[in-house]
N, C-alpha and C positions, 0 to 999 in steps of 0.2 A: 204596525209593521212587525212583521215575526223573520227571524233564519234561522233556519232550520240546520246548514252546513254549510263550512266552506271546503272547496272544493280545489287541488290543486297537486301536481307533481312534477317536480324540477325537472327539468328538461336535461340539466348536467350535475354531476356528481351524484353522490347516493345519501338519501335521508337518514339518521341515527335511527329515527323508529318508519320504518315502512309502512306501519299500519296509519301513520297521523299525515295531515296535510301537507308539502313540502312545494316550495318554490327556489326558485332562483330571487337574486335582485334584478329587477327591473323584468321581471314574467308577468303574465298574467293569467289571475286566478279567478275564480267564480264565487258568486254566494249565493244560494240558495235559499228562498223562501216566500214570502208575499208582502206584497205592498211595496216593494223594490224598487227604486226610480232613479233617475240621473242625480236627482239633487242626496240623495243617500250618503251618508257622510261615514266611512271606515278608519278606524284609530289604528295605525301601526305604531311598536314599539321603534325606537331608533338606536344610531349609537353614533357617534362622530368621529375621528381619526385619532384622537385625545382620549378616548373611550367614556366621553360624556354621554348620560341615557338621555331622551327625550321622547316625542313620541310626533305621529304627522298624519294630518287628515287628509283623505285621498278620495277622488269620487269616482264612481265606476265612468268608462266611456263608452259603453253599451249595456243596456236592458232590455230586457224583452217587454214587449206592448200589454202581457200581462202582469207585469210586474212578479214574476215568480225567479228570475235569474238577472245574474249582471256581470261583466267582466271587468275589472279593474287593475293594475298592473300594480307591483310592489314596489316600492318606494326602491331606490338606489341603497337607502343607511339604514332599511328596514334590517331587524335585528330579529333570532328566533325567539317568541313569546307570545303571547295570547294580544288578538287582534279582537276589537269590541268595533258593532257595528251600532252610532247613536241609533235610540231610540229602539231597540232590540234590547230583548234580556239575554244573560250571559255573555262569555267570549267564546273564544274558539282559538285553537294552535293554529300557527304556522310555522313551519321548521325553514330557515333564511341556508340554503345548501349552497355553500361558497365554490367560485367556479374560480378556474385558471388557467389563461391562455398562456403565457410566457413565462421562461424563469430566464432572466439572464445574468451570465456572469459581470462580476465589473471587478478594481483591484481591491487587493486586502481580502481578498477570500470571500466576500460577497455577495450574496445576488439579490435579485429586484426583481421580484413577482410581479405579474400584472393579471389580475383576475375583476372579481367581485366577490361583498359579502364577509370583507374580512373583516374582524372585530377585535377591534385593540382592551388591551385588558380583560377580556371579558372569553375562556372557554378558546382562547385561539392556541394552535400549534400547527408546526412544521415539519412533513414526513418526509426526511431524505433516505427513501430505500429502505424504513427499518428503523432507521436512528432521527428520533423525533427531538425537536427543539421547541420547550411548552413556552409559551411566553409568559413572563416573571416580572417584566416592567418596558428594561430596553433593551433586551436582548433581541427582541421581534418586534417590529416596530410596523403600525399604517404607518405611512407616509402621508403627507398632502395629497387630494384627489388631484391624479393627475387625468383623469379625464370625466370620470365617475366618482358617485360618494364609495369610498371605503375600496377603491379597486387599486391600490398599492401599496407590495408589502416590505421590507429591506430584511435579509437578515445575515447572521455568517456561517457556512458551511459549517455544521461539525465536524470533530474529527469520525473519520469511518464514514460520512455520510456521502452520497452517492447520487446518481438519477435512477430512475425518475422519482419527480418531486408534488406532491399533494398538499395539501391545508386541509385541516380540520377546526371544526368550530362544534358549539354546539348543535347544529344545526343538522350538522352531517360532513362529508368527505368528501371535497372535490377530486375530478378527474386529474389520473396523474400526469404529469407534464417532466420532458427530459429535458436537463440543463444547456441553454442553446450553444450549438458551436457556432455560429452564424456573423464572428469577428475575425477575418482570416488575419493573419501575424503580416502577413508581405503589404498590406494596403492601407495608407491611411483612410482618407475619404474619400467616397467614390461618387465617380458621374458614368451612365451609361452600364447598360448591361445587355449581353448576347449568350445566348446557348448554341454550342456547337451541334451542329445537325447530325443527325442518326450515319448518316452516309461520310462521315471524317474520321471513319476509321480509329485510331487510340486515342482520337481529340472528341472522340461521340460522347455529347454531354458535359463535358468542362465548361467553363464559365469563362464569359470575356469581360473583364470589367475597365472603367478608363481610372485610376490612380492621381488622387488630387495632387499627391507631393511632386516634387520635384520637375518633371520634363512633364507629369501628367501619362506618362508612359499607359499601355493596355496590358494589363496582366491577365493570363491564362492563368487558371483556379480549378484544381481538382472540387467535382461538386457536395460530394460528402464530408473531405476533412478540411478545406479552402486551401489546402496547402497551395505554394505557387509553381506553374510547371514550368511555364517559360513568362518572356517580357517580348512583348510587341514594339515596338519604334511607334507614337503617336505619328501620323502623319499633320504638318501643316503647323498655326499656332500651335502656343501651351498657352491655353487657360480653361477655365470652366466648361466652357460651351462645347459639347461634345456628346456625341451620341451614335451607339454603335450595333446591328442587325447582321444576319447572313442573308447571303445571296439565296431565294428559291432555286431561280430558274438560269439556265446561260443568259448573257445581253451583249450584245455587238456597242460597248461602251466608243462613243463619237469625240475621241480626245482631243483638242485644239491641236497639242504638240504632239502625242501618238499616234495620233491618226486613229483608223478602226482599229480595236483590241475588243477581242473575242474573250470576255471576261468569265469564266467557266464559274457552276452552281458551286454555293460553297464558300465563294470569298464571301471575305469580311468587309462589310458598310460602315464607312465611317463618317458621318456627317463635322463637319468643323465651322463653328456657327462664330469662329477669330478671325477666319480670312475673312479678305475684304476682296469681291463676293466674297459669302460662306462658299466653301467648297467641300464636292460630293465625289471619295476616295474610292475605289474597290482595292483590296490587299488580298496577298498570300498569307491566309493564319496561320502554316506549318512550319515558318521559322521566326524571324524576327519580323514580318508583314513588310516587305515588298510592294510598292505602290504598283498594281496592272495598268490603273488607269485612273481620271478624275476628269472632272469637269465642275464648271460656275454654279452654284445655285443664288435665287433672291434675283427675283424678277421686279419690276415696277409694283408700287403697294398703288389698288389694296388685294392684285392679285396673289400680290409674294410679298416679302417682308427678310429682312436679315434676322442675325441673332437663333442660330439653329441650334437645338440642345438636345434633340432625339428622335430618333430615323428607325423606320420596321416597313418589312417586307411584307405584299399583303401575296399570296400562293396566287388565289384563283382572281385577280386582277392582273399580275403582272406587273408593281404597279410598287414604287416608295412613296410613304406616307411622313413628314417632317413635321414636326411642329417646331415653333416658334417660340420665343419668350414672353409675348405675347400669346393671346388667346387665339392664336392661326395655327391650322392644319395645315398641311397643303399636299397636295399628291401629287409625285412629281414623276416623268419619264425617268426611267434609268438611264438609258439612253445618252442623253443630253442631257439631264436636269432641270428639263422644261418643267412649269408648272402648269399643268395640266387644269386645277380645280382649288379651290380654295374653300375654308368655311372660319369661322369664329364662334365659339365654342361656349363662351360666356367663363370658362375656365380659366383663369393666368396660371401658368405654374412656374411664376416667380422667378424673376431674374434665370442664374444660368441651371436655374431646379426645372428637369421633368422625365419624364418616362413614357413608352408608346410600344404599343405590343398589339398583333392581330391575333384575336381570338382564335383557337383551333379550328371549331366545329360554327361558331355562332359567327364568324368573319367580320366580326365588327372590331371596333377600336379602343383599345383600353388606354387612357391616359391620366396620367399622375404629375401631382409637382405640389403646388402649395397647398395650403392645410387641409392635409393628412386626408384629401380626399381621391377619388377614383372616379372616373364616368364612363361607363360607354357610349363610344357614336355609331349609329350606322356610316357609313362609309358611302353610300348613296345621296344620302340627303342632309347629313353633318348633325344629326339632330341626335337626343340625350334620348337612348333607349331607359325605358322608365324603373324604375327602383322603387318602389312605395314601399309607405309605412303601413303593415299589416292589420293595425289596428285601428289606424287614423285612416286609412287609405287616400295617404298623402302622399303625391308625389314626391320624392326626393331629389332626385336627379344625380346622387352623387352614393358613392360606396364608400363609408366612414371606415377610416385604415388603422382609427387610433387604439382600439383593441388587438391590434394585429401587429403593432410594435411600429407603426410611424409616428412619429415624434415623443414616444416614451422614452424618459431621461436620460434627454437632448439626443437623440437616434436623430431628430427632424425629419426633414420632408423625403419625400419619395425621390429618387435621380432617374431611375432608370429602370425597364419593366419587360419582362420576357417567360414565354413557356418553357418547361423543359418536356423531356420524351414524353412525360406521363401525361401531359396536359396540365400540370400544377404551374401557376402564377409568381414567379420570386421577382422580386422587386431589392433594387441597394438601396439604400437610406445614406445622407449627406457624409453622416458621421462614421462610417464604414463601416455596414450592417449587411448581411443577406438574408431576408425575411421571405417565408412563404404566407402569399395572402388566398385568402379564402372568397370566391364570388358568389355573391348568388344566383342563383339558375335562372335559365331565362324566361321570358315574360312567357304569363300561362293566361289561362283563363281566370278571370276574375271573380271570386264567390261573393255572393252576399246572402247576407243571412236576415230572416223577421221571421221575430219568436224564435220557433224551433226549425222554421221551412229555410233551406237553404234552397238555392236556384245559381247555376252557372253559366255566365254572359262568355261568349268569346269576343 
């Protein structure tokens, strides 16, 4: 067996030398040569969060039929150093380009990275704006993998130092990242999340979140600095179960005790999953929310179910979507509150944890709750639009959030899930977080590839 080169360029941050090979952790890279096979055995150097070396044999998960190429992905605690392919002469570089999604604040001045590729002891620092912090022992510190090897990093603001914030390694310079503001002062933990619709005038774009403390109150949140603008009155119980959307469309709401109320586009959905039934609120968001109207929900199981913890508006249905505490959707009339349809999801999102949001353009169903995962459903037939693994071309079924700050140290689970103007995803987290999450795009055509011939199936 011969190679000839390996073949690779990190997808994020920038290499020290541009002329030599460079990855990411957990990318994948090529090697080129002959005699190439699955069973081909590749030596990465490692490092561990203690900054102990080692090293780890990795085997490609695709070759070509001629054995001249192979893809293989880089180790998670792979380290920048020369990678030996058995049974091959010589090594060959690879540059490990450390990547970073999150910087957040916490007390004492400070923050907690969350990337890849970082390496304790060994070539690491921290660039706040200019003023870098080199690590000397425990001033910079990996942390325990909190989801991945080597993707947490602790350290304390210098004085002068600023956003945005990059790592550097031997390796190269990750992409810079700004210190989060995404802990608003007025809210402990939150359940439930709404964006004010384009058409609410100096309320377009504020945030509606429900506040675990006290009465559980809905606080109104400027969406850039979270400052608080005003306080909603929760309607119904205080406790957990709570979940909050706006109104698309007008709905002629059928009140036991009001009678017909002509509940205008724009109010505020407040599902309350304490009453017994849950009951389904419309409110006035422009002062302290005035109840218009409400009605029962939790019909006979196993059409309906109690226990409601988050409600979204679907536009071109017409149509509220509730889930349950259990793994139930349900779409229910405005109207009345009838339930219309039901499905189970395969999903729990955990006691009074979850989140539920209709897609902009794709109209499908985003839902969130326990670990730290994401699914879409269509909304037609309740079933997991498909997520694969690109490499494995494995179905996943689920959009993994732990890169994206659910449940990085103790954030936890997802509460609650909603668009804003732009179409961007923000989600609260238990621990009173506001995070924006990142989807991937929708399902395409499938490539496959033999040898060099690719061919695409729709």
């Amino acid at each position: 067996m011969a190679v000839n080169e390996v073949q690779g360029l990190a997808l994020a941050g920038t290499p020290t030398d541009p002329g030599l090979p460079s990855a990411n952790a957990g990318q994948t890279i090529h090697i080129i040569g002959d005699g190439i096979t699955l069973s081909t055995e590749v030596v990465f150097p490692t490092i561990d969060p203690n900054g102990n070396r080692s090293t780890a044999v990795v085997r490609p998960d695709l070759a070509s039929v001629d054995g001249t190429m192979a893809e293989l992905r880089v180790p998670n605690n792979a380290i920048t150093g020369d990678i030996q392919v058995v049974g091959a002469a010589g090594t060959f570089p690879l540059q490990i380009v450390p990547t970073l999604k999150r910087v957040e604040p916490f007390s004492g001045g400070q923050v907690r990275l969350l990337g890849s590729g970082f390496t304790e002891d060994s070539d690491l620092s921290v660039d706040f704006n200019g003023t870098v912090v080199a690590d000397t022992g425990t001033n910079v510190n990996v942390d325990y993998d909190s989801f991945l090897n080597n993707d947490t990093l602790l350290v304390t603001i210098p004085p002068g130092g600023s956003s945005p914030v990059s790592v550097v390694t031997a390796g190269g310079r990750s992409q810079a990242v700004p210190i989060a503001t995404d802990d608003p002062a007025s809210v402990a933990g939150m359940r439930g999340l709404a964006v004010f619709p384009a058409t609410a005038g100096p309320d377009a774009g504020r945030l509606v979140v429900a506040d675990t403390s006290g009465s559980g109150a809905l606080r109104v949140l400027e969406p850039a600095t979270l400052a608080l603008v005003r306080t909603i009155d929760r309607p119904g119980a205080s406790t957990y179960y709570i979940g909050v959307a706006f109104l698309g469309a007008p709905v002629t709401v059928h009140d036991a005790v009001r009678g017909d109320v002509a509940v205008p586009a724009g109010s505020l959905v407040a599902v309350n999953g304490s009453d017994t039934p849950d009951r389904l609120y419309y409110l006035d968001p422009t002062a302290t929310g005035t109840v218009l109207a409400d009605v029962e929900l939790g019909g006979p199981t196993p059409v309906d179910e109690a226990g409601a913890v988050a409600v979204a508006y679907h536009p071109t249905r017409g149509t509220l979507f509730v889930q349950r505490t259990s793994d139930l959707i349900t779409e229910v009339d405005p109207a009345t509150g009838a339930a219309l349809t039901s499905f189970h999801t395969g999903f729990d999102p955990a006691y009074e944890r979850g989140g539920l949001a209709v897609h902009p353009t794709r109209g499908t169903l985003l839902a969130g709750g326990a670990s730290n995962r994401l699914i879409e459903v269509d909304p037609d037939t309740g079933r997991l639009v498909g997520v694969y693994d690109p490499i494995g071309d494995e179905e996943l079924g689920t959009v993994d959030l732990r890169q994206q700050g659910a449940y990085f140290q103790s954030f936890y689970d997802v509460t609650g899930l909603a668009f804003d103007g732009a179409g961007q995803l923000l989600a609260t987290l238990e621990a009173g977080r506001i995070v924006e999450i990142d989807l991937p795009g929708a399902p395409t055509a499938i490539q496959v590839c033999f040898s060099k011939i690719c061919e695409s199936f729709s």
